[in-house]
BALOBA-1460 file (C-alpha; in Angstrom, 3 decimals):
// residues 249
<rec num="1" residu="x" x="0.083" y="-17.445" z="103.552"/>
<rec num="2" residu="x" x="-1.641" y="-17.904" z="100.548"/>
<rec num="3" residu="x" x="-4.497" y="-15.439" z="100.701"/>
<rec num="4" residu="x" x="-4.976" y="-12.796" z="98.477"/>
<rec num="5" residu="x" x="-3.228" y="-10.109" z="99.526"/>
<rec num="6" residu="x" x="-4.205" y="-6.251" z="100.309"/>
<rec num="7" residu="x" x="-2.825" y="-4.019" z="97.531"/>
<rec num="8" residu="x" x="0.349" y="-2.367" z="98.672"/>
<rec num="9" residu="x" x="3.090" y="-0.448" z="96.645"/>
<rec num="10" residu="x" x="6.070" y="1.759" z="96.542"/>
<rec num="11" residu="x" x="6.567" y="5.377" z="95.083"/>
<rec num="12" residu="x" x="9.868" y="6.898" z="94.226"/>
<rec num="13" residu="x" x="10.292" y="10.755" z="94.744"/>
<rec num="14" residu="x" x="13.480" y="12.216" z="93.013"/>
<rec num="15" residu="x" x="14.861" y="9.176" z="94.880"/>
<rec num="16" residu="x" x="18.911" y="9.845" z="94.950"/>
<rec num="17" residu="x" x="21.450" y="7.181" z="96.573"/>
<rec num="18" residu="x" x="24.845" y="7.887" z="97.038"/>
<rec num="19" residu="x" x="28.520" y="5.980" z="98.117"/>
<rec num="20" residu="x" x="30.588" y="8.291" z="99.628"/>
<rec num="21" residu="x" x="28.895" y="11.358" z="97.823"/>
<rec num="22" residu="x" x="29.117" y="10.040" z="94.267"/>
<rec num="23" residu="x" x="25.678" y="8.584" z="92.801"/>
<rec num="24" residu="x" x="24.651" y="5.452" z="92.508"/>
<rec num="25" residu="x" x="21.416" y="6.189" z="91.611"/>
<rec num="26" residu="x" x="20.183" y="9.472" z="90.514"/>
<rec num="27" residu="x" x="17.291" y="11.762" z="90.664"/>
<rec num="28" residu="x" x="14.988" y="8.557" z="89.791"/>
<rec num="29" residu="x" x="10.794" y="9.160" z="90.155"/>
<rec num="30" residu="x" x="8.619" y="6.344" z="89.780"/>
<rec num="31" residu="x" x="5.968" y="4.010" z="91.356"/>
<rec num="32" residu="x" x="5.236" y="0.049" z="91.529"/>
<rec num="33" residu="x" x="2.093" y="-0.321" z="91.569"/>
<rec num="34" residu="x" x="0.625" y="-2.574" z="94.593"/>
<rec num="35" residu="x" x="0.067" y="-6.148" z="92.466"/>
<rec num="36" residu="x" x="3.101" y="-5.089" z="90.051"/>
<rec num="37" residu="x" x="5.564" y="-7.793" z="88.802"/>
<rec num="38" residu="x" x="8.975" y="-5.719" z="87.759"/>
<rec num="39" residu="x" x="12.058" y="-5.960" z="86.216"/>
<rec num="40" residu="x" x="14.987" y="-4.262" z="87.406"/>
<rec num="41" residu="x" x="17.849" y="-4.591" z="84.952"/>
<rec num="42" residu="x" x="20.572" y="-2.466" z="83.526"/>
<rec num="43" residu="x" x="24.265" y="-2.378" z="83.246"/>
<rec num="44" residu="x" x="26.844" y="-3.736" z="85.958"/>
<rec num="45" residu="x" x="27.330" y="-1.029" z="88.028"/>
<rec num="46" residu="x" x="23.738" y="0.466" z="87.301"/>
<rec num="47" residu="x" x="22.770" y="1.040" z="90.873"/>
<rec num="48" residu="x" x="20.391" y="-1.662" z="91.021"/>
<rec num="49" residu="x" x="21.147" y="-3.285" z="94.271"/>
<rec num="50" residu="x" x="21.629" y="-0.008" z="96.064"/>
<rec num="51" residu="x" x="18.089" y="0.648" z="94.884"/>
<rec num="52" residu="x" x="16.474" y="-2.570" z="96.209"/>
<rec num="53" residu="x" x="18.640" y="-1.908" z="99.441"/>
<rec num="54" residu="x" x="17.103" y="1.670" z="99.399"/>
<rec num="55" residu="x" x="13.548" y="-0.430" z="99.411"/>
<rec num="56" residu="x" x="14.326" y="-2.438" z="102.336"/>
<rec num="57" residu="x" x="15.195" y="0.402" z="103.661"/>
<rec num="58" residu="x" x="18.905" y="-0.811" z="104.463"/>
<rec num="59" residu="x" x="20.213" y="2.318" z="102.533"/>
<rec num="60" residu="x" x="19.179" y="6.165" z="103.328"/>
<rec num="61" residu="x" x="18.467" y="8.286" z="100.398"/>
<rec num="62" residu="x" x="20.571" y="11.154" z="99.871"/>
<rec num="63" residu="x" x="17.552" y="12.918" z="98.375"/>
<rec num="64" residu="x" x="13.694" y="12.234" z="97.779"/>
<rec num="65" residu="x" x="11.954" y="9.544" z="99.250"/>
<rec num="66" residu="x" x="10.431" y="6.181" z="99.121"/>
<rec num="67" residu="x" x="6.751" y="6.073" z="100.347"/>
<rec num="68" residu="x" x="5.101" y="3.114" z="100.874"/>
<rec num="69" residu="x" x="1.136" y="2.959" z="99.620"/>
<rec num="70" residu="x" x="-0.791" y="0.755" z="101.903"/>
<rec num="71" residu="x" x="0.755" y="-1.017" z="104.981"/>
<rec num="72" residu="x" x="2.937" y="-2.988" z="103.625"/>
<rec num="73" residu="x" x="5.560" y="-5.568" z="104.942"/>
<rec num="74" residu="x" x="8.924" y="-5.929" z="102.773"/>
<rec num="75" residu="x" x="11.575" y="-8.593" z="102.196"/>
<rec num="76" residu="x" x="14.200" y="-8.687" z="100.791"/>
<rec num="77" residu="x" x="16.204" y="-11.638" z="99.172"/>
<rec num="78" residu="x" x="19.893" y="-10.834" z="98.819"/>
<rec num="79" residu="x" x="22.518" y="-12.161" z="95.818"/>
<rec num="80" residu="x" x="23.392" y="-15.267" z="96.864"/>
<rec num="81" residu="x" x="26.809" y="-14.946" z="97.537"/>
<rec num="82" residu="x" x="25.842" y="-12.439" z="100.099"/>
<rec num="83" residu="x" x="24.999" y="-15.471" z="102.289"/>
<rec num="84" residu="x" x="27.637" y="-16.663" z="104.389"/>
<rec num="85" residu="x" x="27.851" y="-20.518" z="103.821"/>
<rec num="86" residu="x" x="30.499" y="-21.455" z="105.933"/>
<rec num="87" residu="x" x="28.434" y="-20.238" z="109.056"/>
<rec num="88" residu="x" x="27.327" y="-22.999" z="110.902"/>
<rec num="89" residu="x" x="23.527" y="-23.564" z="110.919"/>
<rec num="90" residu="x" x="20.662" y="-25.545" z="110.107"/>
<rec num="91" residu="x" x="18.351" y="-24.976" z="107.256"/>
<rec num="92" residu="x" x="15.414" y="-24.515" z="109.451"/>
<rec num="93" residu="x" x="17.535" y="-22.180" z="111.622"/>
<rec num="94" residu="x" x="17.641" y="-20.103" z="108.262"/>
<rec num="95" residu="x" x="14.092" y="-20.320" z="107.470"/>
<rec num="96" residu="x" x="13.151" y="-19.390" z="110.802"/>
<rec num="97" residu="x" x="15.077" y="-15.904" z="110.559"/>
<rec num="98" residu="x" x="12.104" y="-14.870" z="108.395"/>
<rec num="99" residu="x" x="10.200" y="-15.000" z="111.721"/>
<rec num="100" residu="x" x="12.177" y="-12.785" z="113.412"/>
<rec num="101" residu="x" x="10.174" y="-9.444" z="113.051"/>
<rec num="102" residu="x" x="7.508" y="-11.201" z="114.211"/>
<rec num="103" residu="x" x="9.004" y="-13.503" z="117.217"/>
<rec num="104" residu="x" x="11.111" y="-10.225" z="118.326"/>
<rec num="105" residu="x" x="14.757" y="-11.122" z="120.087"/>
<rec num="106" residu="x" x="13.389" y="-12.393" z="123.370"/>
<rec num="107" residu="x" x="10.228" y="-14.850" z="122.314"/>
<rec num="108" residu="x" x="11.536" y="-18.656" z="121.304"/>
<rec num="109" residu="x" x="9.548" y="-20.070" z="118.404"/>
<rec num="110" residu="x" x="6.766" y="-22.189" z="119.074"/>
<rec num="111" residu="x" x="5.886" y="-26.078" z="117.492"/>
<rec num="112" residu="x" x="3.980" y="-23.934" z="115.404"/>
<rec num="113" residu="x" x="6.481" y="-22.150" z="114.058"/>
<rec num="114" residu="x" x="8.943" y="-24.806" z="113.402"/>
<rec num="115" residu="x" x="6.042" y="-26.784" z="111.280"/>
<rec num="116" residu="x" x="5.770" y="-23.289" z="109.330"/>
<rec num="117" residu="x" x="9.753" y="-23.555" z="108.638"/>
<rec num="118" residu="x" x="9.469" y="-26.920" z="107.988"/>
<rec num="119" residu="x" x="6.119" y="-26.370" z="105.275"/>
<rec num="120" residu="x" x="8.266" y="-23.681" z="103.611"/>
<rec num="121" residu="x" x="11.257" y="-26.082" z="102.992"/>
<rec num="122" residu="x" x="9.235" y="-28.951" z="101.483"/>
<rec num="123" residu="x" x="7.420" y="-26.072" z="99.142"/>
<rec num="124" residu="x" x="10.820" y="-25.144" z="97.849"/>
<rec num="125" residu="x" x="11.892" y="-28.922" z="97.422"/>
<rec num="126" residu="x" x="14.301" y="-28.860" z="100.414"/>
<rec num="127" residu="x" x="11.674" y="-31.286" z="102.325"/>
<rec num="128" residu="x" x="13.993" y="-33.318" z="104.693"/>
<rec num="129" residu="x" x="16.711" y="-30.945" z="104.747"/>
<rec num="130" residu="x" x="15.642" y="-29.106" z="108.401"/>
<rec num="131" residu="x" x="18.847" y="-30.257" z="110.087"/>
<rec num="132" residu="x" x="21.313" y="-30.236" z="107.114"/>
<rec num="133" residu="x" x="24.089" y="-27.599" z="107.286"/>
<rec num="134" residu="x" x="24.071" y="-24.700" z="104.979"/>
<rec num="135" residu="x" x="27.518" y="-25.306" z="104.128"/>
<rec num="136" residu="x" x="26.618" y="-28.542" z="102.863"/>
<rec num="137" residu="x" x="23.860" y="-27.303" z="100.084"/>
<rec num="138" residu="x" x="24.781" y="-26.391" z="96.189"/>
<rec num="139" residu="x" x="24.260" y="-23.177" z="95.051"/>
<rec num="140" residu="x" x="20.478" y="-24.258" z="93.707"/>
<rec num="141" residu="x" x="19.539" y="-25.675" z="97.169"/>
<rec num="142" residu="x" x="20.849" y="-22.324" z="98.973"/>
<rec num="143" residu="x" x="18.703" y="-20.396" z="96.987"/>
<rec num="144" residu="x" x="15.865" y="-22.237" z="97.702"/>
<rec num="145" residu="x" x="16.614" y="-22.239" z="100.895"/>
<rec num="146" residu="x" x="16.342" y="-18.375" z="100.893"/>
<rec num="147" residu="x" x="12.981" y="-18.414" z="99.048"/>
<rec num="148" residu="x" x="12.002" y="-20.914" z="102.309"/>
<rec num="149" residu="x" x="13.090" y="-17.715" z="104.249"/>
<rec num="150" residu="x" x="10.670" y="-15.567" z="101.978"/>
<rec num="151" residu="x" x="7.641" y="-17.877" z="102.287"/>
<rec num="152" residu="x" x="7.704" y="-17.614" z="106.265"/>
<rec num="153" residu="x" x="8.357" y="-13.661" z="106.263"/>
<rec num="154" residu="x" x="4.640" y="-13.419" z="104.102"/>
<rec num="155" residu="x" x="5.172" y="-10.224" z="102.926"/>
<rec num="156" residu="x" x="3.253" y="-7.625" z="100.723"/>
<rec num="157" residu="x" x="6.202" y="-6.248" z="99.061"/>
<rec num="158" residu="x" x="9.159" y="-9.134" z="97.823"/>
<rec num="159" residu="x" x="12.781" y="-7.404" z="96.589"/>
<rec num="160" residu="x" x="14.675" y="-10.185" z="94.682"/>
<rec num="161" residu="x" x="17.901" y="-9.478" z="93.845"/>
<rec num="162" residu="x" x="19.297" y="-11.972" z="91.098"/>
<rec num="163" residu="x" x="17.214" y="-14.283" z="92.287"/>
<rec num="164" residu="x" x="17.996" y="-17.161" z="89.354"/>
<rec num="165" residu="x" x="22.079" y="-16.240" z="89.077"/>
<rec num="166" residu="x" x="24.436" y="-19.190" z="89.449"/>
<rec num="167" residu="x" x="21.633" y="-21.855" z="89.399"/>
<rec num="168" residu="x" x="20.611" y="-24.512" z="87.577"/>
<rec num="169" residu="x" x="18.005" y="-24.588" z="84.982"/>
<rec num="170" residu="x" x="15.090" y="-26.965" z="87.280"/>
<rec num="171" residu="x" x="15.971" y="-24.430" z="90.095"/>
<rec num="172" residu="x" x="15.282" y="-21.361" z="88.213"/>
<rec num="173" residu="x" x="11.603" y="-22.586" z="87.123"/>
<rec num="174" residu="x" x="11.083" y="-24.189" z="90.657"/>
<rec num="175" residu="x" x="11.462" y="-20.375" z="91.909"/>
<rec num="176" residu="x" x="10.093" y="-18.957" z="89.268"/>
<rec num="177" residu="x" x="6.957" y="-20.517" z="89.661"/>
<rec num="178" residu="x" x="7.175" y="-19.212" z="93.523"/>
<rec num="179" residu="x" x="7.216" y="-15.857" z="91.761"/>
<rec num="180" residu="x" x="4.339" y="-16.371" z="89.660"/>
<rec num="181" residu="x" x="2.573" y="-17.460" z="92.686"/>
<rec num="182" residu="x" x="3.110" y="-14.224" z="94.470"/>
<rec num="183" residu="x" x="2.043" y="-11.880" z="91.656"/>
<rec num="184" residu="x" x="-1.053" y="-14.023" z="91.348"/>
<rec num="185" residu="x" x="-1.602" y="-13.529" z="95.447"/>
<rec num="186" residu="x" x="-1.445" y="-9.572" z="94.390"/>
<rec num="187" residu="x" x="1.935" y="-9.619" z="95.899"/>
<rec num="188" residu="x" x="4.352" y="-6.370" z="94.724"/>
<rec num="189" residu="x" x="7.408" y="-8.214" z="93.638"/>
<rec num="190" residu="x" x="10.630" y="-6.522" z="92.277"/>
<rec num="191" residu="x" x="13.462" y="-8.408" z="90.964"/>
<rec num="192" residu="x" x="16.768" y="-7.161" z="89.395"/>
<rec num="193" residu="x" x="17.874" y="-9.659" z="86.711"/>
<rec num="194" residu="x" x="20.153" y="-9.363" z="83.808"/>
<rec num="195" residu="x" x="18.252" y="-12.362" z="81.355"/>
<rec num="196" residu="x" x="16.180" y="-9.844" z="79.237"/>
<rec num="197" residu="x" x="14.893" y="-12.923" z="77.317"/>
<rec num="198" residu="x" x="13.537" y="-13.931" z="80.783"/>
<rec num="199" residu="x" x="12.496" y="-10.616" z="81.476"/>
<rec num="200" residu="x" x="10.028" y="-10.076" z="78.225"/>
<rec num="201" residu="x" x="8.600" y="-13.093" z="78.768"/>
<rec num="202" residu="x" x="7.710" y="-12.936" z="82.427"/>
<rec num="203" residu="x" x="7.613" y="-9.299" z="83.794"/>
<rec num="204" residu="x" x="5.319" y="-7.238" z="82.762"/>
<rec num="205" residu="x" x="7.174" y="-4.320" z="83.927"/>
<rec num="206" residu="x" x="10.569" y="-2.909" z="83.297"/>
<rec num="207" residu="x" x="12.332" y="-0.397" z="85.511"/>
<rec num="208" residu="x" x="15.943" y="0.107" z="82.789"/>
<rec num="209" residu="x" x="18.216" y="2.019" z="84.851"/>
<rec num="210" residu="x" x="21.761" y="3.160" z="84.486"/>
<rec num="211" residu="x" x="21.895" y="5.225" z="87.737"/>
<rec num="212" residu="x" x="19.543" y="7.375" z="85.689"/>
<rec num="213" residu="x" x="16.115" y="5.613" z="85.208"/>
<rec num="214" residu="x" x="16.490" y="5.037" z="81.183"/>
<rec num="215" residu="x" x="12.565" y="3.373" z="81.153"/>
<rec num="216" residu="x" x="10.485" y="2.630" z="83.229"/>
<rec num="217" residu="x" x="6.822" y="1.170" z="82.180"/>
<rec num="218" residu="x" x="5.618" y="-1.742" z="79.960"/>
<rec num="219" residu="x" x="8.301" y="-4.656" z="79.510"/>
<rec num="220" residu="x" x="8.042" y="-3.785" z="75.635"/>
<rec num="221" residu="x" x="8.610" y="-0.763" z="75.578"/>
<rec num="222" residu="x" x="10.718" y="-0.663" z="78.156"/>
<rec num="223" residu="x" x="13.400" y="-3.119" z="76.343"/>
<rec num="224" residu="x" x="13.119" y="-1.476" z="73.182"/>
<rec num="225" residu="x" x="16.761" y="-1.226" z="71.339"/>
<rec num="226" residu="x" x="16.959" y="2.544" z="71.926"/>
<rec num="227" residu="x" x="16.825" y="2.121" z="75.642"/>
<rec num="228" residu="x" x="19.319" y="-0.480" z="75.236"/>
<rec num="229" residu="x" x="21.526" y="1.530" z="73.445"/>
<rec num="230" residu="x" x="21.088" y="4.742" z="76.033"/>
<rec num="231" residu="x" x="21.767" y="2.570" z="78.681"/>
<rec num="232" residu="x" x="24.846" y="1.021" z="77.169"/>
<rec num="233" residu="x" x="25.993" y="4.735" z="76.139"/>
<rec num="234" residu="x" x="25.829" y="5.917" z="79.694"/>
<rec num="235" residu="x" x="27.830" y="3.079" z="81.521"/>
<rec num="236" residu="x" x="30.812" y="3.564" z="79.231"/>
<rec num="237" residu="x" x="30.928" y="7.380" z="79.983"/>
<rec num="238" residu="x" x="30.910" y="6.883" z="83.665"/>
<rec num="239" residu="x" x="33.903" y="8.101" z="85.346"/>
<rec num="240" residu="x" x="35.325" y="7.529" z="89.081"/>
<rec num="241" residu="x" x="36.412" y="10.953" z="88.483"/>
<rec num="242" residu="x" x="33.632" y="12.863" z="87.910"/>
<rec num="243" residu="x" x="31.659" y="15.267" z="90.076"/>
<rec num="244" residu="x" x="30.114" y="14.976" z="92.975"/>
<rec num="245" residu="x" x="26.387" y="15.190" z="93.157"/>
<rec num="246" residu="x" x="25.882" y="18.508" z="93.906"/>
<rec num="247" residu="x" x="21.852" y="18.477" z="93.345"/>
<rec num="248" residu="x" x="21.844" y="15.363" z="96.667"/>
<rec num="249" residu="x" x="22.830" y="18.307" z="98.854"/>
């Protein structure tokens, strides 16, 4: 899992996602570059999930396209509270969902596969924890738990979606450091994230949308207090009444 990796990356073509016709993000053209570590940040309501759902492919453009370059196998990690704590099952039951694309719906998991689970909990400091209920865990130990999940999916291309919100400060450098790790494997790894001190000191990359893609390129630049201000601009003249988009016809 920890070999260097074979470049892969994903190019955005006039990329348009929609809910219920009105845009959530618009027009946007772009790439990350196989190896790329980026930023995805931008006002509540930006689009920025939708786009990382768009990269999973859980969400169908309206218009444009997402290409992959290289083969390339995605994950994605959801916002925490998209996980469903009061479900019950195990940790390692989790972790072992990663293995799913490979396992299919019919094959059981092997010894070998339950020592992978098992590896991937201990590297995210949930060692011991294989038969503890989710419900159980704080909100730091249920995101690591869903970085375990990551480490046994080993994929090229890693979506994070707020992947340090609502956890505590050891937690957020534990999984940082799993991010660092990944860029350094020549992993692609995208994460939305609204810390922009975080952001210029560890991404190197900044996509700033606000449905529109404000900046996209070199964290620096990208954060500069124009774009900031553009981006703030924009939110406050969006409108639940305003057109259709026409052009995702």
């Amino acid at each position: 899992m920890n070999a260097r990796r074979s470049p892969a990356g994903l190019v955005l073509e006039n990329l348009t996602l929609t809910h219920g016709r009105r845009p959530a993000v618009h027009h946007v053209s772009g790439r990350f570059a196989p190896g790329s570590l980026t930023a995805v940040v931008g006002p509540n309501g930006a689009g920025k999930t939708t786009l990382l759902r768009a990269l999973a492919g859980l969400h169908k453009p309206d218009s444009g396209r997402i290409a992959a370059e290289g083969t390339a196998r995605i994950a994605l990690l959801p916002q925490l509270a998209a996980l469903d704590r009061g479900f019950p099952i195990a940790c390692r039951d989790v972790v072992m969902q990663g293995l799913w694309p490979r396992l299919g719906a019919f094959r059981g998991a092997s010894t070998e596969d339950r020592h992978r689970a098992e590896h991937a909990l201990a590297a995210v400091g949930l060692g011991g924890f294989e038969r503890r209920a989710v419900g159980s865990l704080s909100a730091g130990q249920t995101q690591r738990l869903l970085f375990a999940r990551l480490l046994v999916q080993d994929a090229d291309i890693l979506l994070l979606d707020e992947p340090f919100n609502a956890v505590d400060a050891k937690t957020s450098a534990d999984l940082l450091r799993l991010v660092r790790d990944w860029h350094g494997q020549g992993r692609t790894v995208v994460a939305v994230l609204h810390d922009l001190d975080l952001v210029a000191r560890e991404f190197p990359d900044t996509l700033m949308i606000a449905r529109d893609a404000i900046a996209w390129g070199p964290t620096e630049q990208a954060l500069s207090a124009a774009n900031r201000l553009r981006a703030r601009m924009m939110a406050e003249a969006w409108s639940d009444e305003a057109e259709h988009c026409h052009r995702a016809a």
